[in-house]
C-alpha positions in Angstrom: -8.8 -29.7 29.2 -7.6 -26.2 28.6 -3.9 -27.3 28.4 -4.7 -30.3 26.0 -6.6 -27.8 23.6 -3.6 -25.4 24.1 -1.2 -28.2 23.3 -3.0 -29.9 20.4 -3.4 -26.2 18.6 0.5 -25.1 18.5 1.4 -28.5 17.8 -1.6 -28.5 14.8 0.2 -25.2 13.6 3.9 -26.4 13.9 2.4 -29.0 11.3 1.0 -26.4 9.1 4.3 -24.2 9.1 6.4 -27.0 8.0 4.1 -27.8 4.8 3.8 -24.3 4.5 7.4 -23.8 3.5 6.9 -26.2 0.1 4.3 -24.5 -0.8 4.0 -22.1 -4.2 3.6 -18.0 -3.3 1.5 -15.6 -5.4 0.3 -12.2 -5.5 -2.3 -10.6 -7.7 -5.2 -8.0 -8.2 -8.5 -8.3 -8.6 -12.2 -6.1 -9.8 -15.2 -6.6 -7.6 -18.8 -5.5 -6.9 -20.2 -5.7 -3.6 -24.1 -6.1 -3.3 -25.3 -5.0 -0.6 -23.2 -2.1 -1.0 -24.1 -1.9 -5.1 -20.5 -0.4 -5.6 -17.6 -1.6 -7.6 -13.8 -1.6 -6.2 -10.1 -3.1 -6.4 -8.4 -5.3 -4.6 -4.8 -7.3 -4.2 -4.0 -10.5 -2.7 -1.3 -12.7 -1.4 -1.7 -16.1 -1.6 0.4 -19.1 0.1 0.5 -22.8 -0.6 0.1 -24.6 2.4 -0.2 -28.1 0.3 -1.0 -29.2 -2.9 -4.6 -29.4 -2.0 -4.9 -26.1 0.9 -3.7 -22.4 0.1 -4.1 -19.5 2.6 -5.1 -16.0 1.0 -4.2 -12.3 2.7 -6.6 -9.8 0.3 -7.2 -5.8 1.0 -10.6 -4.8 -1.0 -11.0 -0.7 -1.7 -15.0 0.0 -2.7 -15.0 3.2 -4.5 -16.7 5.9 -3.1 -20.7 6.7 -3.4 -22.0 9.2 -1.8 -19.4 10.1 0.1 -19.3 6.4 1.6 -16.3 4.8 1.8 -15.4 1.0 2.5 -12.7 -1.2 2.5 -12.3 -4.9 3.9 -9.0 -7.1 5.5 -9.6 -10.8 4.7 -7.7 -14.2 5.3 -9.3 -17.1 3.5 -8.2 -20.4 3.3 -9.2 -22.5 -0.2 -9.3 -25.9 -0.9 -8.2 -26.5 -4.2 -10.1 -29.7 -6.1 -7.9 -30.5 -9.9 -11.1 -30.1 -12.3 -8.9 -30.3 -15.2 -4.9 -30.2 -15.8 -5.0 -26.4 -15.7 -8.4 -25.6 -13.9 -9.3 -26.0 -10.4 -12.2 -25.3 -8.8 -12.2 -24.5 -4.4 -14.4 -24.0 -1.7 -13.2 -21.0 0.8 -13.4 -20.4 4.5 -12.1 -17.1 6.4 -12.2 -13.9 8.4 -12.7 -10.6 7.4 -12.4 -7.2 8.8 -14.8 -4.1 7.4 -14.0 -0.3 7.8 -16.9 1.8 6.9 -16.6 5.3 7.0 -19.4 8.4 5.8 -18.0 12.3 4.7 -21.2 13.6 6.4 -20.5 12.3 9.6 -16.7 12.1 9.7 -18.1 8.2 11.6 -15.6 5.2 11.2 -16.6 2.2 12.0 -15.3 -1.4 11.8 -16.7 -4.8 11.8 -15.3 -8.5 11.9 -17.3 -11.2 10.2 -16.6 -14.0 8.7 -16.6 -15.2 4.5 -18.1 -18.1 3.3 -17.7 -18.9 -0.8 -16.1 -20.5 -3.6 -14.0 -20.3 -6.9 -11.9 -21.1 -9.6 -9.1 -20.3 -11.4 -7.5 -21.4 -14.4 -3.6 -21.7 -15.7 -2.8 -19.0 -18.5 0.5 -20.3 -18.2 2.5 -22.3 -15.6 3.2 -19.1 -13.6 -0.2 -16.6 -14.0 -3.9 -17.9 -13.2 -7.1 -16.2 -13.6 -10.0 -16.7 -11.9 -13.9 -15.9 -10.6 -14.6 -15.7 -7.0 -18.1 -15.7 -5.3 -17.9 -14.6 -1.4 -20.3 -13.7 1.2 -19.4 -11.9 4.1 -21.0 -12.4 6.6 -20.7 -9.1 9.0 -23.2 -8.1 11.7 -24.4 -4.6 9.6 -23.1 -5.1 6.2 -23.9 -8.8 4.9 -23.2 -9.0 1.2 -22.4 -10.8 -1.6 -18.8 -10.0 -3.2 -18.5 -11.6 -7.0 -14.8 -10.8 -8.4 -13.0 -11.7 -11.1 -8.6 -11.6 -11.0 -5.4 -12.4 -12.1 -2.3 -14.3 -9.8 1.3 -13.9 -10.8 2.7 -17.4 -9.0 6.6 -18.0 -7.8 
């Protein structure tokens, strides 16, 4: 059974590499506030086409510092993208993240894997830049929180 799972994933992925290379790139920035954390930050993301209708996001997210806390989180989302309108679209999203909180006081690092549940939508500016709202929530086992943010994507 192990084998046939085994088999049925790398072939599932050899699929999603092939329609991967049609697909449109992006990159972009984004401002955020994180709730549980009450602080504001930055982030940038890489997004990839997979389909028309499923795109895979890489983002990095840098909280500012409070109180000598720092934070900063790794995610990889996948959207799926429904046409609302000719240039807006509207998506659920689905991914992992990774967390990295660290305190002055304590010199203490630690990090965290969760995952992110939320949704969007962006709209087309033009045929190459989008902007769009984002509501997340992480889901990590000391720091759940909600993550609202608001960006820009620069597509090619």
């Amino acid at each position: 059974m192990k084998k046939i799972l085994a088999l049925v994933l790398i072939a599932a992925m050899g699929c999603v590499y092939a329609a991967a290379q049609k697909g449109v790139m992006g990159v972009g920035g984004n401002l955020l506030y994180g709730t549980e954390i009450n602080m504001l930050g930055i982030g940038g993301k890489f997004q990839y086409g997979i389909t028309n209708d499923i795109r895979g996001e890489a983002s990095f997210n840098y909280y500012f510092s409070n109180n000598g806390f720092h934070m900063w989180d790794l995610n990889a989302n996948a959207h799926y993208l429904f046409s609302i309108a000719p240039k807006f679209r509207a998506y659920p999203l689905a991914g992992l993240t990774v967390v990295s909180k660290s305190y002055d006081k304590t010199d203490e690092s630690v990090t965290h894997f969760g995952l992110n549940l939320g949704g969007g939508c962006e709209y087309d500016v033009r045929s190459n830049v989008a902007i769009n709202a984002e509501f997340k929530y992480s889901i990590v086992s000391s720091i759940d929180q909600a993550v609202f943010s608001v960006g820009a994507v620069y597509k090619f």
